[in-house]
C-alpha positions as CSV (number, residue, x, y, z in Angstrom):
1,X,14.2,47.6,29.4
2,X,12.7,51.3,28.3
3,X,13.8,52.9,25.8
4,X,13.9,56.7,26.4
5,X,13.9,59.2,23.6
6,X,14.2,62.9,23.5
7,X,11.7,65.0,22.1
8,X,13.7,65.1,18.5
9,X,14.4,61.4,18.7
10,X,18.1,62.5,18.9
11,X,19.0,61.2,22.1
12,X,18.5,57.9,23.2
13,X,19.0,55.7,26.4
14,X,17.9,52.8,27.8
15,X,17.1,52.5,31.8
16,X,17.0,48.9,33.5
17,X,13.1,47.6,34.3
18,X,14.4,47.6,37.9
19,X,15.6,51.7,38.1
20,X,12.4,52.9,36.0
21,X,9.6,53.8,38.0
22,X,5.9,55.1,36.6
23,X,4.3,56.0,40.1
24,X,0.6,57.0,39.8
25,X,0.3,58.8,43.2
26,X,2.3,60.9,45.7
27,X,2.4,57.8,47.9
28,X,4.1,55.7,45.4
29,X,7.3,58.7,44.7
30,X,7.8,59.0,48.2
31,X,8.3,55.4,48.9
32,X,10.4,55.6,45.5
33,X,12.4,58.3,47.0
34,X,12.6,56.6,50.5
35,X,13.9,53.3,48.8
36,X,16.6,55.4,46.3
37,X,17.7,57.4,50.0
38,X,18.2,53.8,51.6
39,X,20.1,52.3,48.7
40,X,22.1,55.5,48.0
41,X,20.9,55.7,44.6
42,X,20.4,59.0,42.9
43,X,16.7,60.0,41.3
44,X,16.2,61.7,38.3
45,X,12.3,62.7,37.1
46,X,11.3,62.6,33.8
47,X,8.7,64.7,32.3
48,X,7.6,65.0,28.2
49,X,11.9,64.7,27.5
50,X,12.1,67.9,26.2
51,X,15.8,67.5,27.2
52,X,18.7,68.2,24.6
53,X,21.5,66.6,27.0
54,X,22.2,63.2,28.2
55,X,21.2,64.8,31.8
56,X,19.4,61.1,32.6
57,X,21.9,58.8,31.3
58,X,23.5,56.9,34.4
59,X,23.2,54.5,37.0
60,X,20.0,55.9,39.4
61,X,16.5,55.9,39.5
62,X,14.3,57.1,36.7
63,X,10.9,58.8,37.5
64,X,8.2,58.9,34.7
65,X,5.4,61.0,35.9
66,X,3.4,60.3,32.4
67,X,1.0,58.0,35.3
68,X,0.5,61.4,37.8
69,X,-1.4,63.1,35.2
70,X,-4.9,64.2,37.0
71,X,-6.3,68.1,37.4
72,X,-7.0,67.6,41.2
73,X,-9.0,71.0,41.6
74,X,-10.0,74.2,40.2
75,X,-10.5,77.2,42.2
76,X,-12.6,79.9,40.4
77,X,-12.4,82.6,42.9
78,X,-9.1,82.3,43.8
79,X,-8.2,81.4,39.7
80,X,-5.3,79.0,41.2
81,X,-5.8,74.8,40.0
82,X,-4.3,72.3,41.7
83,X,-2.4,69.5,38.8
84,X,-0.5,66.1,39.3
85,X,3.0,67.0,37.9
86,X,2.3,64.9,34.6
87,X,-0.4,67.1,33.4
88,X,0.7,68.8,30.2
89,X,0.3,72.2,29.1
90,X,-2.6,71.0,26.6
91,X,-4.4,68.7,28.7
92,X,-4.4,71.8,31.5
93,X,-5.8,74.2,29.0
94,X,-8.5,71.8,27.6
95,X,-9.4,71.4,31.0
96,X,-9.6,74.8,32.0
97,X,-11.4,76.0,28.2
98,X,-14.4,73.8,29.3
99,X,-14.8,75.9,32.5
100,X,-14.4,78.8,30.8
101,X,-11.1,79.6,32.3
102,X,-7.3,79.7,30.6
103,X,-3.7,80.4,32.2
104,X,-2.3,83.8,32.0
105,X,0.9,82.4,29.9
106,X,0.3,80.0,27.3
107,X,3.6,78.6,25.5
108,X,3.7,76.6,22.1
109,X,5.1,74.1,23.5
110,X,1.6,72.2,24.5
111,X,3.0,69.1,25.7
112,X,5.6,70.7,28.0
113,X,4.4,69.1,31.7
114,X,3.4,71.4,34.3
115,X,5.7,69.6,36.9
116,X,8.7,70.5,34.8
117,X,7.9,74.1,34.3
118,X,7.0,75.0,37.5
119,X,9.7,73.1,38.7
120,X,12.6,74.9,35.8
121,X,11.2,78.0,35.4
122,X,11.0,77.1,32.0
123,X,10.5,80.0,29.2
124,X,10.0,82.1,32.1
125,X,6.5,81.7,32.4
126,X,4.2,82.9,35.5
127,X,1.9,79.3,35.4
């Protein structure tokens, strides 16, 4: 049974082996979703658990995206790249330093994952 931690270590949860799910591909969260939809179940994603509420803790499906953690593409003329949802901040910008390139917005927080601040508008950032 994983044990989930926030970033601080202050919160902590365990979800059951059978409602934790680490897909590696799109494929793998839709049947995730598709199976949660059947069963009624509700889905919660987790990214790099920057978190500082309980907002996880119950019943449903958990959703590590730590496995979907690929830069899929780079497009230099266009400046616009392509990322799993897993990819953190770092790991984006080391990718991007060795082509030269960097996103307009960097925040501290370098381990914050792209799919969660797209996906919060977190630190109102224009990634």
């Amino acid at each position: 049974m994983p044990l989930l931690t926030n970033w601080n270590d202050e919160i902590r949860f365990e979800v059951a082996d059978d409602h934790f799910e680490r897909p590696t591909q799109v494929q793998d969260v839709q049947a995730i979703v598709r199976r949660a939809h059947e069963q009624n179940q509700q889905v919660t994603v987790i990214g790099a658990m920057h978190s500082t509420t309980e907002c996880i803790v119950g019943s449903g499906i958990v959703i590590s995206m730590k496995n979907m953690a690929r830069v899929l593409s780079v497009d230099r003329e266009g400046l616009t790249v392509t990322v799993e949802g897993g990819v953190t901040l770092r790991q984006l910008c080391a990718h991007l330093k060795e082509l030269g390139l960097q996103p307009p917005v960097v925040l501290e927080y370098g381990n914050f994952q792209i799919g969660a601040i797209s996906g919060t508008h977190a630190n109102d950032t224009a990634i």
